[in-house]
C-alpha angles and dihedrals in degrees: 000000000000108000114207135189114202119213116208089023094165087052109101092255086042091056097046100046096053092057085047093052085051081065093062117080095205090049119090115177101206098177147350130225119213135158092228100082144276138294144076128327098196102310092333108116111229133201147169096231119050093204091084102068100016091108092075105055145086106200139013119224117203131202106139127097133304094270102038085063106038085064089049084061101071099044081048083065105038087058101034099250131160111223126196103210122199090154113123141195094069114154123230094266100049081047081054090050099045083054096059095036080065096062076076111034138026107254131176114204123190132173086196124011097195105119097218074052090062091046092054082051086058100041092050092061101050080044089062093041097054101033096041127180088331096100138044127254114227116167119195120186127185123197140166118277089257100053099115096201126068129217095035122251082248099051085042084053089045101052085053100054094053084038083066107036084053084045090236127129101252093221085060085054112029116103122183111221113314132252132151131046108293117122118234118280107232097238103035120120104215125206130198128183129214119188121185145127116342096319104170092200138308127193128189126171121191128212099193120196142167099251095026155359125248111200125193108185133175123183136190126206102179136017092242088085096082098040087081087065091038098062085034086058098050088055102047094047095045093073099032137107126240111283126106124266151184145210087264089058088067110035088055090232098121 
């Protein structure tokens, strides 16, 4: 049995992820952790400080906000616990910080855990690599009104992944939305942002010629559709060794 604890469990993933993990039957889900405040979900004991029921488990499951995670991390180390991360939003510098915290522990880190997601990852790349510097790179992501980072954890993934297939640093070549009068740049990756409604998630990547337009899309309609690579990824994590990892780890499509 793989004992989990959730953080942000009153969040909407943390909330459907805990009824899906109701449906394993070698996932337990023994806490939640949640700014909001302590007591009882159901019979799910929650608390503001994860230290109190960390012993227990197995794996941390974070999908709360930047911050939130990045001072489960340190906890996750102290008692020798895998986490599976979807949170987004993290800098640079907290990126840089996940990366060392794996050296000690096994983490899985994924801007977005739907599998079609993860095959898109992988599109895109073979995308930049055919069709090279050729064509230019245009992201649009569309959320709902209450989503707090722009770009999204996944376009930012995505612009990275074309960044290195291109062999260019992506902050000399990311460009957020576009206004004024300067012309495009051959080799930026533009983003731009829409918010709106209720809006579960919507990825388009543009390919831009000058004879035609290559479009790789991937829309969600409902939350549920991550919860698949989220379970995928519990498992995965709960036997690893410390190293970082991604979606793509553990769906073998590297």
């Amino acid at each position: 049995m793989i004992r989990i604890i959730i953080s942000g469990i009153y969040g909407k993933m943390g909330q459907i992820i805990k009824e899906r993990i109701k449906q394993e039957d070698n996932i337990d889900c023994i806490g939640g952790v949640d700014i909001i405040g302590t007591g009882k979900d159901e019979d799910i004991p929650v608390v503001r400080n994860i230290e109190e029921i960390i012993g227990n488990a197995d794996v941390v499951v974070d999908f709360s906000i930047a911050s939130a995670a990045m001072e489960k991390i340190p906890i996750c180390i102290k008692h020798k616990k895998g986490m599976v991360i979807g949170t987004t939003g993290f800098s640079d510098d907290e990126l840089r910080k996940i990366k060392e915290a794996s050296l000690t522990i096994p983490i899985l880190l994924s801007s977005n855990m739907s599998i079609a997601i993860n095959l898109l990852y992988k599109l895109v790349g073979e995308a930049a690599e055919l069709l090279k510097d050729g064509f230019d790179i245009e992201i649009i992501e569309k959320h709902h009104r209450y989503k707090k980072d722009s770009p999204s954890g996944t376009a930012i993934s995505v612009g990275k992944i074309i960044a290195e297939k291109r062999g260019i640093k992506p902050e000399k070549v990311f460009k957020m939305g576009r206004k004024g009068f300067d012309e495009r740049k051959k080799e930026d990756i533009t983003f731009h942002s829409v918010r709106g409604g209720k809006i579960v998630s919507d990825h388009e990547i543009l390919f831009i010629g000058d004879s035609e337009i290559f479009k790789i899309s991937h829309t969600a309609f409902s939350r549920e559709i991550f919860l698949n690579g989220v379970i995928q990824g519990i498992y995965f994590i709960s036997d690893k060794k410390r190293s970082l990892y991604d979606m793509q780890d553990v769906l073998k499509i590297k």
